[in-house]
C-alpha positions in Angstrom: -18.6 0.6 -20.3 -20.4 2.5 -23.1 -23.4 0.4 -21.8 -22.0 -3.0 -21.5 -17.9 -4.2 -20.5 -17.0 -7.4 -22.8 -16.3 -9.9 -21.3 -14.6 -12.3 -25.1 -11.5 -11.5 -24.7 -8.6 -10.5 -27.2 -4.8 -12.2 -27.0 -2.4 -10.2 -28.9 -1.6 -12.3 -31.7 2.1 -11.0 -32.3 3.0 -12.8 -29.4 2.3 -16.4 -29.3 2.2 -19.1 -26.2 3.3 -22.6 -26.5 2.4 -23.7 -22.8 0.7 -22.4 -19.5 0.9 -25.6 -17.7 3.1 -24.2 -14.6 1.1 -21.5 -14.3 -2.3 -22.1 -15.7 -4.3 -25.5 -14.9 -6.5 -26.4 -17.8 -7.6 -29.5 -16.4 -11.5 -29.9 -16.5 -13.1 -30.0 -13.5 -15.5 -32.9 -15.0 -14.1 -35.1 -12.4 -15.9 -33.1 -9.3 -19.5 -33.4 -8.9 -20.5 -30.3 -8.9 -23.4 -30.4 -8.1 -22.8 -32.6 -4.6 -20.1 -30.2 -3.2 -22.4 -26.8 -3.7 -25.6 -28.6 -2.3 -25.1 -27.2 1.4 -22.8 -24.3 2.5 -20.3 -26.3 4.4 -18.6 -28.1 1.9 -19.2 -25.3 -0.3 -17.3 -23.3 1.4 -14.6 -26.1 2.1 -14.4 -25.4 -1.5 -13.3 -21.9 -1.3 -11.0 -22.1 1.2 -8.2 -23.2 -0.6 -8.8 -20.3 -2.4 -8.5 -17.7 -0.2 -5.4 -19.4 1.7 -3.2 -19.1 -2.0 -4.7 -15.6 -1.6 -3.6 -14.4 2.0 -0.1 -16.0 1.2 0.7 -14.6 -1.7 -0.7 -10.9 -0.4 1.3 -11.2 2.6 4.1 -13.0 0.9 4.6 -11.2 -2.3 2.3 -8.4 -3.1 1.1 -6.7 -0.3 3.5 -7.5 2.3 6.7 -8.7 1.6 8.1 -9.5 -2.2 7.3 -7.1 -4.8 6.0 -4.8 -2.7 8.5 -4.7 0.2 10.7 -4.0 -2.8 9.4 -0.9 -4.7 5.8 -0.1 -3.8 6.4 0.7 0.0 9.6 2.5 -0.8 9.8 4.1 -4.4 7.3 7.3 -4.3 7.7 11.3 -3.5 6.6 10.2 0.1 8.6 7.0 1.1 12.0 5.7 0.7 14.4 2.7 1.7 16.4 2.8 5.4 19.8 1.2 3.4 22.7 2.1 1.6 21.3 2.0 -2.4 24.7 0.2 -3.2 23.4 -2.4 -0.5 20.2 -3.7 -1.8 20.1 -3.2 -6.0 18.0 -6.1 -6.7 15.1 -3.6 -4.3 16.4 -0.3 -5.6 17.0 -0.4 -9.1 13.4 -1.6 -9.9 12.3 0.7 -7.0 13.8 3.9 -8.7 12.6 2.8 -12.3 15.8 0.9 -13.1 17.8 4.6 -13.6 15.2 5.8 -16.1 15.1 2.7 -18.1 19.0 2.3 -18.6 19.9 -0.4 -16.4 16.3 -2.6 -17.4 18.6 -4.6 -19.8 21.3 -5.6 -17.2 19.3 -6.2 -14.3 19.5 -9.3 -13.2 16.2 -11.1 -13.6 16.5 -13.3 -10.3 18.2 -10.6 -8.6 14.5 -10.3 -6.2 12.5 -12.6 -8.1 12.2 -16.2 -7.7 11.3 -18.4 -10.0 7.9 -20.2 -9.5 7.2 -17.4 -6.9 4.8 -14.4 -6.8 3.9 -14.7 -10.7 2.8 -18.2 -10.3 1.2 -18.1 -6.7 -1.0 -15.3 -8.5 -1.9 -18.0 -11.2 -2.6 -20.2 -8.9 -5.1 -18.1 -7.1 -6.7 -17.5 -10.8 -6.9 -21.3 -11.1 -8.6 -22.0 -7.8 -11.3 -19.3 -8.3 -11.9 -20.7 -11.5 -12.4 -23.8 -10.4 -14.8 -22.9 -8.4 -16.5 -20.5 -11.2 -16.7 -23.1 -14.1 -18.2 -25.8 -11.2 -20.6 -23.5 -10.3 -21.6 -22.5 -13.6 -22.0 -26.3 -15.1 -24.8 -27.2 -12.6 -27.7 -27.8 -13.8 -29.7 -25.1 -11.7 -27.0 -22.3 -12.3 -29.5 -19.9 -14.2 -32.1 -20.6 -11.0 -30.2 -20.1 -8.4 -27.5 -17.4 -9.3 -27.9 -15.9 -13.0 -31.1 -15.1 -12.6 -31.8 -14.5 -9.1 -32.9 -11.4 -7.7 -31.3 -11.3 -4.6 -28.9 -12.8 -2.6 -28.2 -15.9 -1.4 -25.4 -18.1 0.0 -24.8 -20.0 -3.5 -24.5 -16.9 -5.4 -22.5 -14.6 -2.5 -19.9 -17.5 -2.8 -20.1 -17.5 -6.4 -19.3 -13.6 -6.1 -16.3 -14.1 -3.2 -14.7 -16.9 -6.0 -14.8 -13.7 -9.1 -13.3 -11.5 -6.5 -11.0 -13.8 -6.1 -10.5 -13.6 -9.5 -10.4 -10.3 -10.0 -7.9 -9.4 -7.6 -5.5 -11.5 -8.4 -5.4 -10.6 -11.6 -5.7 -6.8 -10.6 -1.9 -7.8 -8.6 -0.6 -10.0 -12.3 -1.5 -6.6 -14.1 -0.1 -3.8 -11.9 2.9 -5.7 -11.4 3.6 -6.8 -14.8 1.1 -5.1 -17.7 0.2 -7.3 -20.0 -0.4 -11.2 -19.2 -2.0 -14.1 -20.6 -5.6 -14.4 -19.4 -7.7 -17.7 -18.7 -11.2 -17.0 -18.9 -13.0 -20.4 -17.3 -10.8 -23.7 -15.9 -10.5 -26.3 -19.0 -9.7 -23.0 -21.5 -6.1 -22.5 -22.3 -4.6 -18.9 -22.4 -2.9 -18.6 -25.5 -0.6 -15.3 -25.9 0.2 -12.4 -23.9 -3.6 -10.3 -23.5 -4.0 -6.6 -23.9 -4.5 -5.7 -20.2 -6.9 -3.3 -21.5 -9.1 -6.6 -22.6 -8.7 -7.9 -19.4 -9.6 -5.3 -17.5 -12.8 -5.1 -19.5 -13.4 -8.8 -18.8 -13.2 -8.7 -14.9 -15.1 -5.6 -14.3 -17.8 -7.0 -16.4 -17.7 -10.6 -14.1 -17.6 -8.0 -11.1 -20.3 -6.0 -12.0 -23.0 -9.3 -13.0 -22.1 -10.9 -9.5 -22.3 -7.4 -7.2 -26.2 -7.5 -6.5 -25.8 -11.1 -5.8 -23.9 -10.5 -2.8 -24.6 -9.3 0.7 -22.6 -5.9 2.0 -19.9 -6.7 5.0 -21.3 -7.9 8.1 -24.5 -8.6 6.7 -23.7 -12.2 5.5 -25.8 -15.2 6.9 -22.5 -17.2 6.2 -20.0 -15.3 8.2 -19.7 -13.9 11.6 -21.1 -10.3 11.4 -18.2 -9.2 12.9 -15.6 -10.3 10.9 -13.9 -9.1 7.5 -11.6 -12.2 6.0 -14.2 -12.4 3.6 -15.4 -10.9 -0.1 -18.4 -8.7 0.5 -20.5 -6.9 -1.8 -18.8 -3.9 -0.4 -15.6 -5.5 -1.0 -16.8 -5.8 -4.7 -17.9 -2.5 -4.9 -14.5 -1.0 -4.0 -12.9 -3.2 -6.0 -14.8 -2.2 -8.9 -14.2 1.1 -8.2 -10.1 0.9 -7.9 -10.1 -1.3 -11.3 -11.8 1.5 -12.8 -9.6 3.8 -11.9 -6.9 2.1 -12.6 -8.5 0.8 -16.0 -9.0 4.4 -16.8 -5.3 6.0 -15.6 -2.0 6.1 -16.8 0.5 3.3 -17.3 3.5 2.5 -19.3 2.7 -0.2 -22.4 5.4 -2.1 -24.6 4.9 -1.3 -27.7 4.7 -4.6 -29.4 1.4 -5.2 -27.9 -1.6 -3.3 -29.4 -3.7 -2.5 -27.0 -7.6 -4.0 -27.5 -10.6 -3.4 -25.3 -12.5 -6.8 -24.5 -14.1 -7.4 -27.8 -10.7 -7.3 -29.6 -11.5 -3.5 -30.6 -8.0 -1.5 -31.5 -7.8 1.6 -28.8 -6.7 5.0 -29.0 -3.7 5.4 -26.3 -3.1 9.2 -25.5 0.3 9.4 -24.3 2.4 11.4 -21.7 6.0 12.0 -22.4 8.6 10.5 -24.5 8.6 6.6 -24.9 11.0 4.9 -23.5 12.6 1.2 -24.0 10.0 0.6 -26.9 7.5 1.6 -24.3 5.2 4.8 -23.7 2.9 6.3 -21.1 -0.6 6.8 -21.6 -4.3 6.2 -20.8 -7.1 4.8 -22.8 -9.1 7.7 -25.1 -12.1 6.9 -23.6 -10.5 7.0 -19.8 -13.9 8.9 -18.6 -15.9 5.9 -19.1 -14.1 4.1 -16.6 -14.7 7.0 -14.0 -18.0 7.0 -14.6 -18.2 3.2 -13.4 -15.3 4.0 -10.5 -17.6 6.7 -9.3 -21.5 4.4 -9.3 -19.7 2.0 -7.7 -17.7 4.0 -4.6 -21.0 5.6 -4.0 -22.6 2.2 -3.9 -20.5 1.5 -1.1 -20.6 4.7 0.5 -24.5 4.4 0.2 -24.8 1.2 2.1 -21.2 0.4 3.8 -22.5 -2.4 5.9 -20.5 -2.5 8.6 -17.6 -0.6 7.4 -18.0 2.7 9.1 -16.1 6.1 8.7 -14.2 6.8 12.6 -14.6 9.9 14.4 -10.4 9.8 15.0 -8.1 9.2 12.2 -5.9 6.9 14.5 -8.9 4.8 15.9 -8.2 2.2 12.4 -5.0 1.6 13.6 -5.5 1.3 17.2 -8.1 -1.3 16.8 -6.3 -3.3 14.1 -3.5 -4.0 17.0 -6.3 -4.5 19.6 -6.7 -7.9 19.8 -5.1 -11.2 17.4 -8.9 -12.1 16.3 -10.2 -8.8 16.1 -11.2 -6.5 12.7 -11.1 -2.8 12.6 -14.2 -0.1 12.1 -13.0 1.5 9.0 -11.9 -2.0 7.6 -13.9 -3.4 4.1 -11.5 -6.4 4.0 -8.6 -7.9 5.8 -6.2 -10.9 5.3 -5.8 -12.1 8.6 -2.5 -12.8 10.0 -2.6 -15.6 13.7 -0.4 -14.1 16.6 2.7 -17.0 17.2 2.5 -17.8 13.7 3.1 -16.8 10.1 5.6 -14.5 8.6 3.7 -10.9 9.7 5.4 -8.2 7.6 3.0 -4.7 8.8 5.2 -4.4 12.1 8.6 -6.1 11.1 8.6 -4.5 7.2 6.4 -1.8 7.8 6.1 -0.4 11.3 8.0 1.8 13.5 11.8 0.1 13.9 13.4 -1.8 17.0 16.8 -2.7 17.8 15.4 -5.7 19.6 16.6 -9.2 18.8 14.5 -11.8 16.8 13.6 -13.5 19.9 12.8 -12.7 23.5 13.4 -8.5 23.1 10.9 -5.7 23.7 9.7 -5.4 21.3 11.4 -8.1 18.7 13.7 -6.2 15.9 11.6 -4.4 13.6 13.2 -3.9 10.5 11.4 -0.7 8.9 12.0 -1.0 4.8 9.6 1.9 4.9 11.2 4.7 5.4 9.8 8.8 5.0 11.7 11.3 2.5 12.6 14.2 5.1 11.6 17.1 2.8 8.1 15.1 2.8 7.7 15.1 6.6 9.0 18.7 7.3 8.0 20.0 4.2 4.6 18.5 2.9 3.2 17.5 6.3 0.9 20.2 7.8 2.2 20.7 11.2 -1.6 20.5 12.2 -2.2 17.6 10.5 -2.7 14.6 13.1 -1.6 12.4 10.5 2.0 12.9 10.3 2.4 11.7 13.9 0.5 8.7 12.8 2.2 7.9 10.1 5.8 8.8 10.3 8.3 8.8 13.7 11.7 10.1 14.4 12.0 7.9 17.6 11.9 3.3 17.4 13.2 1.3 20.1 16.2 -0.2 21.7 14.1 -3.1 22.1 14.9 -3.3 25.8 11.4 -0.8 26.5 13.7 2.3 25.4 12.6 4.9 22.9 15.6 6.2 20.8 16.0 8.3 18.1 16.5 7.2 14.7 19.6 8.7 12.9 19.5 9.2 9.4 22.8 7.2 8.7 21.8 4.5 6.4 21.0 1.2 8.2 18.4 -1.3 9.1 16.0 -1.3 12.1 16.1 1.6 14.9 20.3 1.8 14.4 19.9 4.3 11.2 17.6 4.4 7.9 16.1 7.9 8.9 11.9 9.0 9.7 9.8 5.6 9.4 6.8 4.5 9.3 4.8 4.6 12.3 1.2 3.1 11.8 2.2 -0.5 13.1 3.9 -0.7 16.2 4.1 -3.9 18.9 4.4 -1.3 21.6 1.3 -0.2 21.0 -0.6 -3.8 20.6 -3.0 -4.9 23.7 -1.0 -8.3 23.9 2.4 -8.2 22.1 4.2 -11.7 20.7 7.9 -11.0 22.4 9.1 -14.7 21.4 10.5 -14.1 18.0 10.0 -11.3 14.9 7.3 -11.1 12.1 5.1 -12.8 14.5 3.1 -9.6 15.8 -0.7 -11.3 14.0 -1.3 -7.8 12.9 -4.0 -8.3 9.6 -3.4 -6.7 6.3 -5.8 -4.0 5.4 -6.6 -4.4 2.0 -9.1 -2.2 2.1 -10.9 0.4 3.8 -13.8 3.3 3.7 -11.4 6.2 3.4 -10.3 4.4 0.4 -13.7 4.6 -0.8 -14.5 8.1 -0.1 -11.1 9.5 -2.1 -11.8 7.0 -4.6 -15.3 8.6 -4.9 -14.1 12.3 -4.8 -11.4 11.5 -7.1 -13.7 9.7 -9.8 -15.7 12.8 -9.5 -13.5 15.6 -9.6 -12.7 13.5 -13.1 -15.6 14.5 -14.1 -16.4 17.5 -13.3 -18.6 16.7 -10.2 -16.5 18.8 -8.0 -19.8 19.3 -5.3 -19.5 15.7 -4.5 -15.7 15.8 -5.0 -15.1 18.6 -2.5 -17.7 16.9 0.1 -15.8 13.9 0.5 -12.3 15.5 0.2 -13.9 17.4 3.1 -14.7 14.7 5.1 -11.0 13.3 4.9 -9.2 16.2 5.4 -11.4 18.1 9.0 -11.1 14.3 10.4 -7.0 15.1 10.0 -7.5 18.5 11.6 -9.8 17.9 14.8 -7.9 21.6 16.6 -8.9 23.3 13.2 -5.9 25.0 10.3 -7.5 22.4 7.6 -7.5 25.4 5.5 -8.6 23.0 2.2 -9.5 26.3 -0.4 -5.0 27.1 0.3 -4.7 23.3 -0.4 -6.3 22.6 -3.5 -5.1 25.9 -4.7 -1.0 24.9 -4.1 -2.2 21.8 -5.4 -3.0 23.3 -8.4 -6.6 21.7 -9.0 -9.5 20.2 -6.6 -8.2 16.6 -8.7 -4.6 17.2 -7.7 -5.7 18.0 -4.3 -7.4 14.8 -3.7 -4.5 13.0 -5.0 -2.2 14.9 -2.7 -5.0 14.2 0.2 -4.7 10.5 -0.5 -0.5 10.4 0.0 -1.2 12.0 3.5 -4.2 9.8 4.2 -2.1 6.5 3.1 1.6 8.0 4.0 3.5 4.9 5.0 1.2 2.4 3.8 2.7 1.9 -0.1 -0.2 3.3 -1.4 1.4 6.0 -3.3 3.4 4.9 -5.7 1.0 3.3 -8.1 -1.5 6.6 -7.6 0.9 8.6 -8.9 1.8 6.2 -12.0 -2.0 5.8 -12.8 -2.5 9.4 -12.4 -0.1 10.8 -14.6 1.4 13.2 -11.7 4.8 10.9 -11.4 6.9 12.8 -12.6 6.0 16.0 -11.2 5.8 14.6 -8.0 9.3 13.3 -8.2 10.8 16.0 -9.5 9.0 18.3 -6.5 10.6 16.3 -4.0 13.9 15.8 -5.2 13.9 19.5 -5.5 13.2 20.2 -2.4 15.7 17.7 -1.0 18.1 19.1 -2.8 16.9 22.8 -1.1 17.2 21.4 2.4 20.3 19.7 1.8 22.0 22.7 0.8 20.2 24.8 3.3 21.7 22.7 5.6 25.2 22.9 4.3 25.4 26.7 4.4 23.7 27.5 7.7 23.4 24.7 9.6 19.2 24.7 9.3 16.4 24.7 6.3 12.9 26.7 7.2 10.3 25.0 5.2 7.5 26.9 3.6 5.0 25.6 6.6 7.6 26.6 9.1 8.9 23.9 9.9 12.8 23.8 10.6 14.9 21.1 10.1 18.5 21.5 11.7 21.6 20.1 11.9 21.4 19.0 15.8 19.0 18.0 17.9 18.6 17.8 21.9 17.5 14.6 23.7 16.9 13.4 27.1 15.4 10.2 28.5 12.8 10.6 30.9 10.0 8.2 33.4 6.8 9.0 31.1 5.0 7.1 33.5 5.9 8.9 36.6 5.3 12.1 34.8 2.3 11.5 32.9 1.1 8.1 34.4 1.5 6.4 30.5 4.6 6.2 28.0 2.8 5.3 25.0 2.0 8.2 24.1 -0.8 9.4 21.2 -1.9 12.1 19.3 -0.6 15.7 21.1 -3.2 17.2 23.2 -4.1 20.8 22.1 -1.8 22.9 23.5 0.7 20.4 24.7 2.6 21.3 21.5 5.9 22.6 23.0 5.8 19.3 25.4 9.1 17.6 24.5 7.9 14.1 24.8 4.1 14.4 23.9 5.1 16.5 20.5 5.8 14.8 18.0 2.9 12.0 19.0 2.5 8.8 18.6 5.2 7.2 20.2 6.8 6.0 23.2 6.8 2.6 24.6 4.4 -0.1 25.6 2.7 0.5 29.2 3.9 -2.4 31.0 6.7 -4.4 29.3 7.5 -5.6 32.9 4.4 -7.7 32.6 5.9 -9.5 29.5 8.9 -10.1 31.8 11.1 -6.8 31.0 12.7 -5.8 34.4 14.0 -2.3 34.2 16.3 -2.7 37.7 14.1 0.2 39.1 10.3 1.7 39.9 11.1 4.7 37.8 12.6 3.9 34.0 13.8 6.1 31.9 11.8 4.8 29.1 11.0 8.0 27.1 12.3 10.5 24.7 12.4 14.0 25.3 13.3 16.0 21.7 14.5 19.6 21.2 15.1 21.7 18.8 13.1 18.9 15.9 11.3 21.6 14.2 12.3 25.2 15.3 16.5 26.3 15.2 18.1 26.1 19.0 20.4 29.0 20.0 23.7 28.8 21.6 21.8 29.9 24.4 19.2 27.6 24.7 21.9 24.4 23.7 23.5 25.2 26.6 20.8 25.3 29.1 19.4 21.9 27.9 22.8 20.3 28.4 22.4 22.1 31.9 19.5 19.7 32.3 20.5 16.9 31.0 20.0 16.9 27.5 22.7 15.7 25.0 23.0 16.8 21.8 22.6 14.5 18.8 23.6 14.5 15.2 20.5 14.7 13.1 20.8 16.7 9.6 23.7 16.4 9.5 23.8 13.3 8.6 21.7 14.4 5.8 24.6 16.4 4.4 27.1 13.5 5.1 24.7 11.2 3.4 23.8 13.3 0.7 23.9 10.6 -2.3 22.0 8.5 -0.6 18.8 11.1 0.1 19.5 12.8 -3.0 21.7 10.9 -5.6 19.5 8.1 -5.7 16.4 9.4 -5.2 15.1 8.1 -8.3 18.6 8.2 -10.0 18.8 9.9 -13.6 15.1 9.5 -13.6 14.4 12.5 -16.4 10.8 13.0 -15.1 9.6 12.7 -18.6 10.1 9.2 -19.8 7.9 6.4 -19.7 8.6 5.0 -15.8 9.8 1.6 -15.7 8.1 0.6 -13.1 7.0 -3.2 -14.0 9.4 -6.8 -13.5 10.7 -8.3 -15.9 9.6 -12.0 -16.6 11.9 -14.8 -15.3 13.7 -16.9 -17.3 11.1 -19.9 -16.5 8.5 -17.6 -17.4 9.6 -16.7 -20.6 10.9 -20.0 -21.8 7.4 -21.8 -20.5 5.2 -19.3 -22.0 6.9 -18.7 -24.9 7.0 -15.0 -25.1 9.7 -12.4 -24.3 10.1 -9.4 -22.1 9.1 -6.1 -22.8 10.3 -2.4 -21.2 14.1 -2.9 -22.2 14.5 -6.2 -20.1 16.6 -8.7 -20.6 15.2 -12.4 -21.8 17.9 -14.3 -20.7 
């Protein structure tokens, strides 16, 4: 960054620390011989282990799975929402909905979601184990010969790397979930203060950056399987260099009673967005641009030489091969935590995926909760009807859990019973073997990152820039993969989008939909608010529409009405399959293949399912889901069966719930609380208060 990232760091010295020692180990790893445990890979990598267990369990556990994310990330954004009643769950959906623009920060209740010695301090922990293994590795004797100042790789310095990535991301998770926190730079160094995130920011990127050449791209690792991804790559390093940069370089909201220093202790120039709000504004860093420039090297490293992360021909191929098998690793996939079938607590089909009615044990498939729920006016609105994503990523239908596809009603509820459109991209109907024994043991990894990742990150960084050749080429090679039947249309797109850099942001909510993804790209963006407000407008248009006349026509055409049609049919007899996939060309106007991507598993009965007959009616026939049914028409389906169902309706009966509390009394202009609030243990061990208009008691 301007040549060089810094890796001395600056604590803000307005805010002291009187002890880390819950959180941060200081002890000196004098006592391990160093030397002994890095002289052959196997009980090096014994060493690192521990390391990346702390890691998978607090990903899965608390930021990329369940916890803080399963709170606010998967369901606070333009695109996704929660399936329950807001008054239901407030410790999720006040900090999900940026605590009702700021107002009820000082009254919520700090252990409402959080847990004391939790999420914050399994994050620290992680720190503290990859810095063990850093400030080993740098006190042997040969550490220049073998890693500093090696020119190329080998299997002291890639584990050297994995441990910085270790680093890295953790403190990537302490920063985006919390802003500023203290920062220990080696093991045996206490933190002293709360650090300028800015600083630390600087500081990892600069680690990243040293150890990259040092390490081999996925799958080409003497020390690992070539076919697996559990691991920290090069590639891996590259992308992660790239998404700190951006994120380095975007918006966020800062207390005020930090100053914000770059990693030499430098004062910054913040230029902000909005009003401030809670003795906090929004802004980026002046010199934001540098941090593209790094964001885009580094996603083109990757995209130069991916390894063996490659690009599918199908957008749903990522998905059907991360439920393939319990031990298997997707194409598209740079890095996953891996989850064990029978074991575990597996949140991407029980928080995430499409919703059952099953029971925890012994069902078809087990309940499947679904806290990640679509905003309608998202999914009829936003959604090309062309685009093969939206069948992907978002379904009107879950499961009885007895092999039986229903519809889901918009009501507000938990699993298939109500909580309106879900998420769709995890789904044990559609694994090769399913776990039926008991929930949130499905085994399905967590996909931390991918290429498509890469190739947005690298169009955004460049669009940034200027670069809109290279922007526009890998915007294009996202977007065709989504239209395979053609109607991609991307010159329309980036012009409702306003700009080719709005467009790729836009691109990235469709590519990610579901996925929690787009919450944080908005804050880092600066298109929040904008975003918010388009939706809630919207909501509020088909609402009303829906009110007066009983149906809403979108823009795209889409309609959404206040009834549907629905009839259950034998898939199997009809088409020989009932899990169905993405809608054949032409087959639009099938009632069961249209929307795609859904259905049930082939052959429950071989799990032990008996349906009492050769010809179950397993699958859901829909009318009427996007075009307005006549009098007419209503009565020739019931002629044949269908029975008619109560679906926006309940949008209008609901209406606080889709539109109220979409982001209540947020003003689109302040500062977005979007962070947690320290717990009390926190503050009173660290010696430092909360920021943002939270309480510190």
């Amino acid at each position: 960054m301007k040549k060089t990232l810094y890796i001395t760091l600056f604590a803000a010295g307005v805010l002291s620390m009187t002890s880390c020692e819950d959180y941060l180990e200081t002890k000196s790893p004098s006592t391990v011989d160093a030397n002994f445990v890095f002289s052959n890979m196997v009980t090096a990598h014994a060493a690192i282990d521990g390391g990346y267990e702390a890691w998978r369990d607090v990903l899965q556990n608390g930021v990329f799975g369940d916890g803080l994310w399963y709170a606010a990330d998967v369901a606070g954004s333009d695109i996704m929402r929660h399936p329950e009643a807001f008054s239901n769950q407030p410790g999720r959906h006040y900090p999900e909905s940026f605590y009702q623009n700021g107002k009820y920060a000082a009254s919520y209740g700090l252990l409402s979601y959080l847990k004391e010695n939790d999420i914050y301090a399994k994050l620290f922990n992680v720190v503290s184990k990859a810095n063990a293994i850093i400030t080993a590795v740098q006190d042997m004797s040969d550490f220049e010969a073998k890693i500093k100042n090696a020119t190329e790789p080998n299997g002291l310095s890639q584990l050297y790397g994995e441990a910085v990535a270790l680093k890295a991301s953790a403190y990537r998770e302490l920063i985006k979930n919390w802003g500023d926190v203290p920062y220990q730079r080696r093991l045996g160094e206490a933190a002293s203060g709360l650090t300028s995130r800015d600083s630390i920011y600087d500081a990892i990127l600069e680690d990243l950056i040293a150890v990259e050449p040092l390490m081999y791209p996925i799958g080409q690792c003497p020390e690992y399987d070539q076919n697996v991804k559990n691991y920290f790559s090069k590639t891996y390093v590259q992308g992660l260099i790239g998404r700190i940069a951006l994120e380095a370089g975007g918006y966020q909201t800062r207390r005020g009673d930090i100053t914000p220093v770059d990693g030499k202790g430098n004062a910054l120039s913040i230029e902000k967005k909005g009003n401030d709000n809670n003795g906090a504004s929004y802004g980026r860093r002046s010199d934001w641009k540098t941090y593209m420039e790094v964001a885009r090297t580094y996603f083109k490293k990757a995209i130069d030489n991916p390894g063996s992360a490659t690009f599918s021909d199908s957008y749903d191929t990522f998905f059907n091969e991360m439920q393939s098998a319990d031990a298997a690793y997707a194409g598209e996939s740079i890095y996953e935590a891996p989850m064990q079938q029978g074991g575990g607590n597996d949140a991407r089909s029980y928080s995430f995926g499409r919703p059952s009615d099953g029971g925890s044990k012994d069902a078809y498939p087990c309940k499947a909760y679904g806290q990640g729920r679509i905003n309608p006016a998202f999914y009829y609105g936003m959604f090309d009807p062309k685009d093969i994503r939206r069948d992907v990523s978002c379904t009107v239908t879950g499961s009885t859990g007895k092999g039986v596809e229903r519809l889901i009603p918009f009501k507000p509820n938990s699993k298939a019973s109500g909580g309106g459109i879900s998420t769709n991209k995890w789904d044990e109907n559609r694994q090769k073997t399913v776990w039926t024994k008991n929930q949130r043991k499905s085994g399905i990894n967590q996909p931390y990152m991918r290429i498509s990742e890469i190739y947005l990150g690298y169009a955004e960084a460049c669009a940034a820039l200027g670069d809109n050749g290279n922007a526009r080429t890998y915007l294009d090679k996202i977007r065709n993969r989504a239209f395979p039947y053609g109607g991609a249309n991307t010159e329309a797109f980036i012009a409702k989008s306003g700009s080719l850099y709005n467009a790729i942001i836009d691109e990235r909510g469709f590519e990610f939909a579901g996925e929690g993804d787009r919450r944080f790209t908005l804050i880092r963006s600066g298109l929040i608010g904008e975003k918010i407000k388009a939706v809630k407008e919207l909501t509020g248009a088909m609402i009303n529409g829906l009110k007066t006349n009983g149906y809403f026509q979108f823009e795209n055409g889409n309609v959404i009405s206040s009834y549907v049609w629905t009839k259950l049919v034998d898939a199997k007899s009809i088409y020989g399959y009932r899990l169905t996939g993405i809608t054949p060309q032409g087959m639009e106007n099938d009632p069961v293949l249209y929307p795609g991507w859904r259905g049930q598993n082939d052959d429950w009965e071989a799990y032990g399912l008996s349906y009492g007959t050769a010809t179950p009616a397993t699958n859901l026939a829909i009318k009427g889901l996007f075009t307005r049914i006549s009098d007419e028409e209503a009565a020739a389906l019931e002629a044949d069966g269908y029975k008619k169902e109560n679906w926006g309706v309940d949008l209008v009966s609901n209406e606080d719930e889709y539109y109220k509390y979409l982001f209540l009394d947020y003003d689109y202009v302040s500062a977005p609380i979007y962070l947690w609030p320290f717990t009390p243990n926190i503050l009173a061990t660290g010696g430092f208060t909360n920021g943002y208009g939270f309480s510190n008691e």
